[in-house]
C-alpha positions in Angstrom: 0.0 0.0 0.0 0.9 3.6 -0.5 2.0 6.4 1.6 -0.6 8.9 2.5 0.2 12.6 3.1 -2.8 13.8 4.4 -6.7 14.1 3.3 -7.3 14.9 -0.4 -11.5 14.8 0.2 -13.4 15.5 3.3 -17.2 15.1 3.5 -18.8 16.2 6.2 -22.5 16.2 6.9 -23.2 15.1 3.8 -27.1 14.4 3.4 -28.9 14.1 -0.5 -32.9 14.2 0.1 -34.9 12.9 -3.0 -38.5 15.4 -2.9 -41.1 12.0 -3.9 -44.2 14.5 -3.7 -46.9 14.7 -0.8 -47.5 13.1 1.9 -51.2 11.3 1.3 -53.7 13.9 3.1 -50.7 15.7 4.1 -50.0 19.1 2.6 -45.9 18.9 3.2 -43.9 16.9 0.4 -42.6 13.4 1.4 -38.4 13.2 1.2 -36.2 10.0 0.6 -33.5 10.4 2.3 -30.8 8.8 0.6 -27.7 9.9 2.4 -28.6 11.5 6.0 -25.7 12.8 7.6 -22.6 11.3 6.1 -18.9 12.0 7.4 -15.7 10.1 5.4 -12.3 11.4 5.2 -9.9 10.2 2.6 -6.4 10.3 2.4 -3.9 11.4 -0.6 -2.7 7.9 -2.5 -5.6 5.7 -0.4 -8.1 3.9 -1.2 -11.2 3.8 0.6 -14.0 1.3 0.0 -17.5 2.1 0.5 -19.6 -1.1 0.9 -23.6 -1.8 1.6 -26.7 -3.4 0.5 -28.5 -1.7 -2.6 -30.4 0.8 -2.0 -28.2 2.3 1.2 -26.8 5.1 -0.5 -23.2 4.2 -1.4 -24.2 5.6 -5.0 -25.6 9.3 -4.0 -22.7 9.5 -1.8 -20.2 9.1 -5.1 -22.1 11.2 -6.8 -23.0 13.8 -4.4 -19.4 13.7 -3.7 -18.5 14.6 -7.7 -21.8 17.0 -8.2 -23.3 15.0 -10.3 -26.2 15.8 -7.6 -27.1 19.2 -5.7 -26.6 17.9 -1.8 -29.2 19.1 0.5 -26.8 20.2 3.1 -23.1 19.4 3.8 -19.8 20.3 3.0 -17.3 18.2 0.6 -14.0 19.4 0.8 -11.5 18.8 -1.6 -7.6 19.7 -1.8 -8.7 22.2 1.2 -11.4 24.0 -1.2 -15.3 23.6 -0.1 -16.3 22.9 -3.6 -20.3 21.9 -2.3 -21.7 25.3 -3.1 -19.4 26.2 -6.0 -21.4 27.2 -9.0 -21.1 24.6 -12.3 -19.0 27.4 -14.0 -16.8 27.3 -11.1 -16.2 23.6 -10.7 -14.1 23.3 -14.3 -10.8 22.7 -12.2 -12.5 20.4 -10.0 -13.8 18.3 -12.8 -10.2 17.7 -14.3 -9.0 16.1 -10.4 -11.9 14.4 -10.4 -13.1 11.4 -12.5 -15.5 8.6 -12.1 -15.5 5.4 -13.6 -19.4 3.6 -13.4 -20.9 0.4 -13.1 -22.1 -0.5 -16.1 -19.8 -0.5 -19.2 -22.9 -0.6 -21.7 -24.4 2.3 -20.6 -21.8 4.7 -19.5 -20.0 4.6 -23.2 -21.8 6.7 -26.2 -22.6 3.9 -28.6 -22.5 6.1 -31.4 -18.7 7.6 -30.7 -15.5 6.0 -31.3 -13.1 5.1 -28.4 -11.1 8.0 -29.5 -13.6 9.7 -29.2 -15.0 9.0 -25.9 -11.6 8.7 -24.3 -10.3 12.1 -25.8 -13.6 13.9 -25.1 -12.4 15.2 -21.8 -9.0 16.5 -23.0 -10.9 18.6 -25.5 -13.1 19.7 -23.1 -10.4 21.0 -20.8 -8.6 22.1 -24.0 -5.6 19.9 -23.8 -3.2 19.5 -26.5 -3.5 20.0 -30.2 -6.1 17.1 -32.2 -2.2 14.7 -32.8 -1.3 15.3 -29.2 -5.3 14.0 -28.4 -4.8 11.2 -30.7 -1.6 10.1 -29.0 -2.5 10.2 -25.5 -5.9 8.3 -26.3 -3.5 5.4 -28.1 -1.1 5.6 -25.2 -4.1 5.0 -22.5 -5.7 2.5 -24.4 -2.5 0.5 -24.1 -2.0 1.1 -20.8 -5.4 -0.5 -19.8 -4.7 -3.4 -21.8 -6.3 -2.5 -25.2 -4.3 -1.6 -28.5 -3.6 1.6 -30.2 -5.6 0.6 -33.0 -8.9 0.4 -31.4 -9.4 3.9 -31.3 -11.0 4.1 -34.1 -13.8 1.4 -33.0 -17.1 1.4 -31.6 -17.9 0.3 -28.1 -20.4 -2.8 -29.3 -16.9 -4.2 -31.1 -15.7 -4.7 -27.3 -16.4 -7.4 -25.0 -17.7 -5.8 -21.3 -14.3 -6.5 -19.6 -12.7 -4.2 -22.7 -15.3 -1.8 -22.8 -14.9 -1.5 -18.9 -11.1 -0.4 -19.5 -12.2 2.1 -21.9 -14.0 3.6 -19.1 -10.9 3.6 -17.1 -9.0 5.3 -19.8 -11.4 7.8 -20.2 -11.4 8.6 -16.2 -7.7 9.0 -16.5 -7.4 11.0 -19.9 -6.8 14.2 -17.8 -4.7 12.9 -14.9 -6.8 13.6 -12.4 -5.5 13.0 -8.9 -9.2 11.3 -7.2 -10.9 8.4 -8.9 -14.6 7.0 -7.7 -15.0 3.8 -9.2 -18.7 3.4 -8.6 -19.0 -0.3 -8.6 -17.0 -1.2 -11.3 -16.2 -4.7 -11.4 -20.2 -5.8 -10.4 -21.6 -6.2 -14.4 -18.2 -8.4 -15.2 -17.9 -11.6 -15.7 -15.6 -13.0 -12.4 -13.0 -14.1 -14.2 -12.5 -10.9 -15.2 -13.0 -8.7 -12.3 -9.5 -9.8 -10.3 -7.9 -8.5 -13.7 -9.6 -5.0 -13.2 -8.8 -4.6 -9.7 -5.6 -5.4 -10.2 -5.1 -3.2 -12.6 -6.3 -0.3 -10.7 -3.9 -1.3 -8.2 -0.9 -0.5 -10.6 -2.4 2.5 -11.9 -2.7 3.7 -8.4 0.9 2.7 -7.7 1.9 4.2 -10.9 0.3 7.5 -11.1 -0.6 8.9 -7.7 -3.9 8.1 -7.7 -6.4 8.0 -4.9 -9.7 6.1 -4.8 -13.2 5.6 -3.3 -14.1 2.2 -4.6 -17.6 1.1 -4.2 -18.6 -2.5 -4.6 -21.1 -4.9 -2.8 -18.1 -7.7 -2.9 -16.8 -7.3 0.2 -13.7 -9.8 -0.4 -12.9 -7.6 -2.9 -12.8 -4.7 -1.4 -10.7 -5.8 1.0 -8.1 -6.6 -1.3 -8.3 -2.8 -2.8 -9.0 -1.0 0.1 -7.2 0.5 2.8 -9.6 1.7 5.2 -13.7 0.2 4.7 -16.9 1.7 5.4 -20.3 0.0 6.2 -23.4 2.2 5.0 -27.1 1.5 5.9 -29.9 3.2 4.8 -28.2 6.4 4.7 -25.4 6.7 7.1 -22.0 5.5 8.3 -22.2 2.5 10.6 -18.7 1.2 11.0 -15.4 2.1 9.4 -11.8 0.7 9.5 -9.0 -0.3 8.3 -10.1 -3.1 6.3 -8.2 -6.0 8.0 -9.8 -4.7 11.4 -12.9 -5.2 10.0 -12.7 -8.6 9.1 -11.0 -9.5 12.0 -13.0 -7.1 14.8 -16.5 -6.0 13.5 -18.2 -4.5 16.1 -21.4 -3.9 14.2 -24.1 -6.4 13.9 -24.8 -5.3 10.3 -21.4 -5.3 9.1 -21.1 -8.9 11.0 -24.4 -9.6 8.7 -22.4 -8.7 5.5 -19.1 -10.8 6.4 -21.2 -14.0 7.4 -23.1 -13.8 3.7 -19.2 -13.8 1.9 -19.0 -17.7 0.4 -16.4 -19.3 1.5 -14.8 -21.8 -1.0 -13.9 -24.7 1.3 -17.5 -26.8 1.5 -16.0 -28.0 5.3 -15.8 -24.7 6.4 -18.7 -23.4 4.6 -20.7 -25.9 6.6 -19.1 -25.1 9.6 -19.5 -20.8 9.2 -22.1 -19.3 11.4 -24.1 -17.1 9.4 -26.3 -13.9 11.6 -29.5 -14.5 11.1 -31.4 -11.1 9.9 -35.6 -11.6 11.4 -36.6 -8.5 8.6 -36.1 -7.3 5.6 -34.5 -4.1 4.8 -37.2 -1.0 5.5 -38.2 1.6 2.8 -35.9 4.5 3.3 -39.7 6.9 2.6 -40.0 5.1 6.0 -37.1 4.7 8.0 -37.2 2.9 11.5 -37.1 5.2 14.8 -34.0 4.9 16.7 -31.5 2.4 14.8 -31.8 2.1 11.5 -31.0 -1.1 11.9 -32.8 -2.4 15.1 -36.2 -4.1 13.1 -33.5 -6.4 11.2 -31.2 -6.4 14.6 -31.1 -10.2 16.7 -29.6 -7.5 19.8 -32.1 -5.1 19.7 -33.0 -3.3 22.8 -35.1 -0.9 24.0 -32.7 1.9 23.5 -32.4 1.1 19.7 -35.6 1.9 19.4 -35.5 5.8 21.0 -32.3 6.6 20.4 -30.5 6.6 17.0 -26.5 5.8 17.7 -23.6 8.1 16.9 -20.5 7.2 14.8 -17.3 6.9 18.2 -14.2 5.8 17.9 -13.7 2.8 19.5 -10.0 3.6 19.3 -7.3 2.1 16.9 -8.7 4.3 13.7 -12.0 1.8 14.3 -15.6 3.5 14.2 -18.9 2.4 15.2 -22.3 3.7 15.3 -24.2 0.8 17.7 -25.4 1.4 21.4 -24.1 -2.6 21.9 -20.1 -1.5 21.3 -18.1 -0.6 24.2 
């Protein structure tokens, strides 16, 4: 793993409320609230991995984070500057240090552009280089995600997903930006192919500087990438540490939830593994439990969890955990 020197992005506060109109016989509007009071910190040259069921917000968080979405309140600081009230004329700068690479490779690539294109589309944008200089750092990327020169001058349908997912990692790092979200990036490959990805990114982090939030519902795989982890439910932080720590100490019952539902590839130990048993299913975030978000799917539920809604504390040894049970 890398050095870190410090935070390159800071969120603090971070909530993203969806309006989903009025409340029936109610005159107020009704709010989904996506994120609801988020807090991460992430360092220069780490990676941090963001993990969670569907639906609990890691998404609106990565895009929240690059202004894809207006937040509702917050601040998200990066390279020192608040940059969550700057206006979209202002942000230019903070679009070339900032890139995202999405889910799914079939829908995030313009099937009607060429990989040069797509790839180069940002350096003309931020009015780098002349067209040749364009041309040659598009062929230069490509074969630095594994591609050839000459496929420049193809379509995306040409390309299998695997390819067409490194396309979209070429274009993320056409500008050299110094903060990458990969926004589950590996989840619509085939597995063979997702350990090639990740690796990848690994040396491209190594190689350039880079410095990652990676988002992915794997959790073993995350691990692998991550440095530091964090466990998001229905809107907020529940537990975050170093990723080893977590597999080895989680403190929350969710997180214990997530780790128990990893398949393990030995059939002994697979029959052996205790798996938490969850008595709910996950509640509508139009209408989120009192208390703990968690306490109606929680086997340790007490009467507390039902008043009182827990904060994020350090439990000491960079290890966070929002639960009443942790001491």
């Amino acid at each position: 793993m890398m050095k870190h020197s410090g935070p390159l992005v800071e969120v603090r506060n971070l909530k993203k409320y969806f309006p989903v109109g009025k409340a029936i016989l109610k005159s107020h509007t009704r709010y989904l609230k996506a994120v609801d009071g988020v807090d991460l910190s992430i360092d220069k040259g780490e990676t941090l991995g963001l993990v969670g069921e569907s639906g609990c917000g890691k998404s609106t968080v990565a895009k929240s984070i690059i202004r894809i979405h207006p937040i509702t309140d917050g601040e998200i600081i990066f390279n020192n500057t608040d940059i969550s009230r700057l206006k979209p004329g202002q942000l230019m700068p903070f679009r070339k240090e900032v890139q995202m690479i999405f889910q799914d490779p079939y829908a995030s690539l313009n099937s009607r552009m060429t990989v040069r294109d797509i790839v180069g589309e940002s350096l003309e944008i931020h009015k780098i280089g002349t067209r040749k200089e364009r041309l040659d750092r598009v062929r230069t990327l490509l074969e630095k995600v594994g591609l050839n020169a000459d496929h420049a001058n193809r379509y995306p349908h040409e390309f299998s997903g695997g390819q067409r997912q490194r396309i979209g990692i070429a274009r993320a790092l056409a500008v050299n930006p110094s903060f990458i979200i990969c926004d589950e990036p590996i989840s619509a490959l085939d597995v063979s192919i997702q350990a090639q990805v990740v690796n990848m990114l690994e040396d491209l982090q190594k190689e350039m500087n880079l410095t990652y939030l990676f988002i992915a519902h794997d959790l073993s795989m995350v691990k692998h990438i991550s440095n530091r982890m964090g466990v998001m439910y229905l809107g907020k932080i529940v537990e975050i540490a170093d990723s080893e720590e977590i597999y080895k100490h989680p403190m929350h019952p969710y997180t214990r939830m997530l780790l128990s539902a990893i398949p393990v590839p030995d059939p002994l130990l697979s029959r052996n593994k205790t798996q938490t048993e969850m008595e709910e299913e996950i509640p509508s975030p139009l209408n989120l439990p009192s208390g703990c978000r968690f306490r109606t799917r929680c086997p340790h539920a007490m009467d507390i969890c039902e008043t009182q809604s827990p904060l994020l504390s350090d439990m000491g040894g960079n290890h966070s955990v929002a639960c009443h049970l942790a001491k």
